[in-house]
N, C-alpha and C positions, 0 to 999 in steps of 0.2 A: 449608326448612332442610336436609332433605334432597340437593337436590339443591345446594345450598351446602359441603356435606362432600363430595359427587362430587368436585364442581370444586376443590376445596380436595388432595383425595387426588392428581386429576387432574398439577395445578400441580406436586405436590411427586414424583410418580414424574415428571413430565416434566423438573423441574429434576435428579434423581438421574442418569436418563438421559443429560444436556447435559454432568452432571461425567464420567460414565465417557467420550464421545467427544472431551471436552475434554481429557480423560487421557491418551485412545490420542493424540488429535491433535499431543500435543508431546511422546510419545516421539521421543528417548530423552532419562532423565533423570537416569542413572547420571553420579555426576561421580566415582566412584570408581577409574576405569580407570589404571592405572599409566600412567607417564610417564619414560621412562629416555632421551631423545631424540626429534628431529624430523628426519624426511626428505622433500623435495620430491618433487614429482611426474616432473621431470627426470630424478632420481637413482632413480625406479622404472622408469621405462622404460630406464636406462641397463643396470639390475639384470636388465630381461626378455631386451634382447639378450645381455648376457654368459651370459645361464644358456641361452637358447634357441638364441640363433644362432651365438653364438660357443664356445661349452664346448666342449671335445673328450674323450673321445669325446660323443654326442650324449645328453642326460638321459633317462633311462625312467622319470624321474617327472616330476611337475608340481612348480613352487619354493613354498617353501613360507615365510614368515617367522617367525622362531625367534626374536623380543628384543620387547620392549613399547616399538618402536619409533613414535612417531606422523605420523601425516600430518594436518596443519592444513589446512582448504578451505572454501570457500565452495559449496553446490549453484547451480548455473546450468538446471537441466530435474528437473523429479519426473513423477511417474506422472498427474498430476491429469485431463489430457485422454484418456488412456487410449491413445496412441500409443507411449506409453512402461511397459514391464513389467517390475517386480521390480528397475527400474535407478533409479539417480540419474547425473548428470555433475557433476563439481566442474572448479570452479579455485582453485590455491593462491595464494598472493601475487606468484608470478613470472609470472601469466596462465597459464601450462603446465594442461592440462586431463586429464583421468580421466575412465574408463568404470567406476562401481563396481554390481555385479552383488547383489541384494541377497536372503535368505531368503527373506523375506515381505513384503508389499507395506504402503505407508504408512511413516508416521512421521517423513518427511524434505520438507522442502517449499524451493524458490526462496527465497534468501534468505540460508537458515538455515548460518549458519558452524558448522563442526563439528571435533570431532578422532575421527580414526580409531587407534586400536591398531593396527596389523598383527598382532599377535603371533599364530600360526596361520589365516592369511588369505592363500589362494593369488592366486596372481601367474600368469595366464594370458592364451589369447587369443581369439576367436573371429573367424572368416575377415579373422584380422591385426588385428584389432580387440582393442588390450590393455584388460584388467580388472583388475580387485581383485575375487574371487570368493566368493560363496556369503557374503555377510558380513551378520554377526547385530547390529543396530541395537542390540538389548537388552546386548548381551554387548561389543561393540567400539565404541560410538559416545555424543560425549558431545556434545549441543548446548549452545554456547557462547553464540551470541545468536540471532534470527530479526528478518528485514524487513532486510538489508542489502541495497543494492542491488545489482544486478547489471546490468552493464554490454558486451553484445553489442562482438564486435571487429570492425572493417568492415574487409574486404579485397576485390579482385580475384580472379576465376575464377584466373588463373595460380597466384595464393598460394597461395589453400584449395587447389589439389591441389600442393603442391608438399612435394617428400620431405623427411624428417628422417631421425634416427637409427635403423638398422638397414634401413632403405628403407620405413619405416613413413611416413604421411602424416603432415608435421607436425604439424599443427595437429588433431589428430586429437583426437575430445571437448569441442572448444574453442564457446563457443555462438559466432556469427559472425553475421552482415549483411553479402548479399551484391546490389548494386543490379543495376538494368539489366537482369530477369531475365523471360522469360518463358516461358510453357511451348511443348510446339511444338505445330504444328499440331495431331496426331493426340491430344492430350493435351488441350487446351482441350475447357472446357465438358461435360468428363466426371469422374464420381465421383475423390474423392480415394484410397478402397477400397474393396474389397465388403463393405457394411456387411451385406448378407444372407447368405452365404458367412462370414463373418470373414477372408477374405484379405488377406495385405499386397499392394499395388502401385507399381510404382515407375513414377512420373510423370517426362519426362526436362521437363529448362529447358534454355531458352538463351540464353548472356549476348550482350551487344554484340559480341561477337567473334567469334561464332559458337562457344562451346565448348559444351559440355552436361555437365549432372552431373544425377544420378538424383534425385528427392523420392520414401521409401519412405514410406509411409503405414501405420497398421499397419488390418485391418480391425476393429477393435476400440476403434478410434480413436473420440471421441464424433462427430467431423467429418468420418468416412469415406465418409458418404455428399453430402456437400458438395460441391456444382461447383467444379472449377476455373475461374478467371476468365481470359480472352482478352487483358487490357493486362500493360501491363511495369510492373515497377518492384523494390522491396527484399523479400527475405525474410531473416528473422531466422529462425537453425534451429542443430539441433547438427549440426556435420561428424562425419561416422561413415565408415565402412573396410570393405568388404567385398570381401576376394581383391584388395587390388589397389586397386581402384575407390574414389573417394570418392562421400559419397552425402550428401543435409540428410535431419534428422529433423525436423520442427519441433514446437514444446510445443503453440503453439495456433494454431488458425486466425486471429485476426485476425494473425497476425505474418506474414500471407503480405498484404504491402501494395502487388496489381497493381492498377495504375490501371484505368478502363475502356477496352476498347478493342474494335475492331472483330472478331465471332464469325465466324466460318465460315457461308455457308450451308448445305453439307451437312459432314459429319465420317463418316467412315465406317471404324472402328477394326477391325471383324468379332471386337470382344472379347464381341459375343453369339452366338457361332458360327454367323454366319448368313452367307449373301454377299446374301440377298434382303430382309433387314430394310430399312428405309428407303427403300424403293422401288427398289430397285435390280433390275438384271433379265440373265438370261446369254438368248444364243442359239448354239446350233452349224449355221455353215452347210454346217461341211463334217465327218464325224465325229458323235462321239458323248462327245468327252472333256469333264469338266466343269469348272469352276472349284470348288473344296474347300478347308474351312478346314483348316488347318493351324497346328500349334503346335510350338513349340523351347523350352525354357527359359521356360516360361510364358508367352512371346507368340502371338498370337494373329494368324493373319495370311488373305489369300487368297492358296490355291495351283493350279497346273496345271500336269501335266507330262500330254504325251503315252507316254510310256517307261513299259509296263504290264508283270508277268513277263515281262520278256529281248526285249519287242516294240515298237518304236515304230510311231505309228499316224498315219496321214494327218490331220488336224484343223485347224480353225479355229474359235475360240470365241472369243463377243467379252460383256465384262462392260460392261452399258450402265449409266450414273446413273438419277436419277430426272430427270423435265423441272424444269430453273431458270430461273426468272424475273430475268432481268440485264437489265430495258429500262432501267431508273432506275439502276445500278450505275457506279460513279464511276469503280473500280480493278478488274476483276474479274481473278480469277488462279487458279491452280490450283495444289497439290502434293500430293505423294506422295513413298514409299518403295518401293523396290523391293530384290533380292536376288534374284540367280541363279547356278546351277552346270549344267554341261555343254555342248555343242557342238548350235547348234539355231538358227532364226531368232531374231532378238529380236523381244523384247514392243515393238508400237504405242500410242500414244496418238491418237484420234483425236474429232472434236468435231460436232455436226451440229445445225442451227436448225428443221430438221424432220423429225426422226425422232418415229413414235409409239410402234410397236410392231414385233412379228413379226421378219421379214427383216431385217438393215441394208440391204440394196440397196434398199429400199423408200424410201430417202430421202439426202442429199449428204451426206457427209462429209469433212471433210479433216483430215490427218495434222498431228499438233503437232509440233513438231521444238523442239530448243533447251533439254533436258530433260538434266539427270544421271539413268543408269540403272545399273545396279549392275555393277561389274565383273567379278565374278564370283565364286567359291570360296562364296558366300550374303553375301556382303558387306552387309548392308542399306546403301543411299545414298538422300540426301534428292535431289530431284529438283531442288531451286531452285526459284522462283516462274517460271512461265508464265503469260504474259499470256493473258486472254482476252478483251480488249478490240474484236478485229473479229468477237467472237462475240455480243451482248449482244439477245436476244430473249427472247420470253415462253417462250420450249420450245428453252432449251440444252441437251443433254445430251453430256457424257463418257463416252467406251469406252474400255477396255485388250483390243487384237484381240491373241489368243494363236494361234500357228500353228505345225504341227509338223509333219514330212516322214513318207513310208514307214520311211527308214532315220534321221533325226538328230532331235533334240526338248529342247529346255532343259527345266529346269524354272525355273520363275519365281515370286515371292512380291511380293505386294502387300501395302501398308499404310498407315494413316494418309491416306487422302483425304481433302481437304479442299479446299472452293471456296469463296473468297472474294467477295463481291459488291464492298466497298470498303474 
């Protein structure tokens, strides 16, 4: 009997429990919020350029809306995956979409049609990225219905980045599907963020056309530590804006729909600051300069320059692969990234079917040719597929031979290696 009243106490805090999250879960529930007009989402960004770009002289403050005017929308992305914080994205009935910035986290979900107040709710931007800012769900937000559907816009690479008003990205906020996509070389088959770290990273695609637009991840995401897949195909995500740049956010990982396709056998990103991780290996035949990671803007690359305080130094260093197995290899190929600044020899590419160790003179190699290398100023350029098809043995291996004079010396950056079997 005893243990009858446990279970009985049990049931009735756990059903108490179920009503308080059921509570939070469908804030907000306020229908009380004044109502004096409705303005589109068009008509706020029209509001942001005149107050930001066009006002004269220029504002020293941030705008602020003054009338209990409302914005009617539907949410298109919420917080739920964890890639997205303290935000929602809506679209109103014209498709036109928002970035709204929110207090505190919860209470708005995919779906869920709502009306905003403006009435003291700033109007800003972050790196050109417009919002509806710092806005309190309990005090300015009334949910109207929930489960409407939401219906992704499919366009082409050229669209999603193409400008609107004030030189803002159109479609900026707007959820999208965008087909044909895959990531590149260097990006396949590695974490979508640091899920140990929390960092975001931004994964680049690329469509049929050869463009590219960034996938930022956030590391906080529940799927940040999830592989990226190697085939092409649709991702469904929110277009987002930063400086310029358009970029996908996506709500959850299954909306990232790449077929399968063929991985890389080696991938060698040096995003664990290493140049010797994965079997890789340097030699100096001539010198003593070494291959060093290097980083810009949070990328993570290999670098070598000879040009040490005010000296350049006579060198040759050559970064060998590990030995690849290409006997059974249908298509084998190679690419990379490169980027370089100053007056100096260029970087080699060179390939050899019996190399083990030590020396390279210890074994044939011969020079790849028919490669994009970067033109200069640190330009990163993709290399384009090189064939390695009259290379295909049990003990392939790849070198990038770096060479630098008494007086002249580039400097060079690699990245994103990657070899194909087929």
């Amino acid at each position: 009997m005893k243990k009858i009243n446990i279970l009985a106490l049990s049931l009735l805090a756990g059903s108490l429990f179920l009503s308080s999250c059921k509570k939070k879960f469908d804030l907000p529930t306020k229908a009380d919020i004044p109502v004096t007009g409705y303005i589109s989402i068009d008509s706020i960004y029209k509001k942001y350029v005149d107050y930001y770009q066009i006002a004269m002289p220029a504002p020293t403050k941030l705008f602020k809306f003054n009338t209990d005017i409302n914005l009617e929308c539907t949410v298109t992305a919420d917080e739920y995956s964890g890639n997205i914080y303290k935000t929602v994205y809506v679209e109103d009935a014209n498709g036109s979409a928002l970035q709204v910035k929110l207090i505190a986290t919860g209470g708005l979900y995919v779906g869920d049609k709502i009306r905003i107040n403006l009435n003291n709710i700033v109007l800003d931007d972050y790196g050109q990225m417009v919002q509806l800012d710092s806005v309190d769900i309990t005090k300015h937000v009334v949910k109207i219905s929930s489960g409407n559907i939401v219906t992704p816009t499919k366009m082409t690479m050229t669209q999603a980045k193409s400008i609107g008003i004030g030189g803002l990205l159109k479609y900026q906020g707007r959820l999208i599907t965008l087909d044909t996509l895959e990531f590149s070389d260097g990006d396949k088959t590695q974490p979508y963020a640091d899920a140990i770290g929390k960092y975001s990273i931004d994964r680049t695609l690329l469509s049929a056309t050869s463009k590219t637009i960034d996938l930022r991840t956030s590391g906080y995401a529940k799927f940040a530590s999830y592989i990226t897949p190697c085939g092409k195909g649709a991702i469904t995500a929110i277009l987002t804006e930063y400086n310029g740049s358009a970029q996908l956010t996506i709500r959850d990982y299954n909306e990232v729909k790449l077929s399968s396709g063929y991985c890389p056998l080696v991938i060698k990103t040096f995003d664990d600051q290493s140049i010797a991780s994965g079997g890789w290996s340097t030699y100096n035949v001539i010198g003593t300069i070494p291959y060093t990671i290097g980083t810009y803007s949070g990328r993570l690359y290999a670098n070598i320059s000879n040009y040490i305080s005010g000296t350049n130094y006579l060198c040759e260093t050559w970064m060998i692969s590990p030995a690849l197995d290409l006997t059974t290899a249908t298509n084998p190929r190679l690419s990379f990234e490169t980027a370089y600044k100053y007056t100096g020899p260029t970087l080699e590419v060179w390939i050899s079917t019996n190399y083990n160790s030590g020396a390279p003179s210890t074994a044939t190699w011969t020079q790849l040719t028919g490669m994009a290398l970067s033109s200069g100023n640190f330009a990163w350029t993709p290399s384009g597929t090189v064939s390695l098809s009259a290379y295909m043995s049990a003990n392939t291996r790849v070198a990038f031979k770096y060479t630098g004079t008494g007086t002249t010396g580039s400097t060079w950056e690699i990245d994103n290696i990657a070899i194909y079997a087929n």
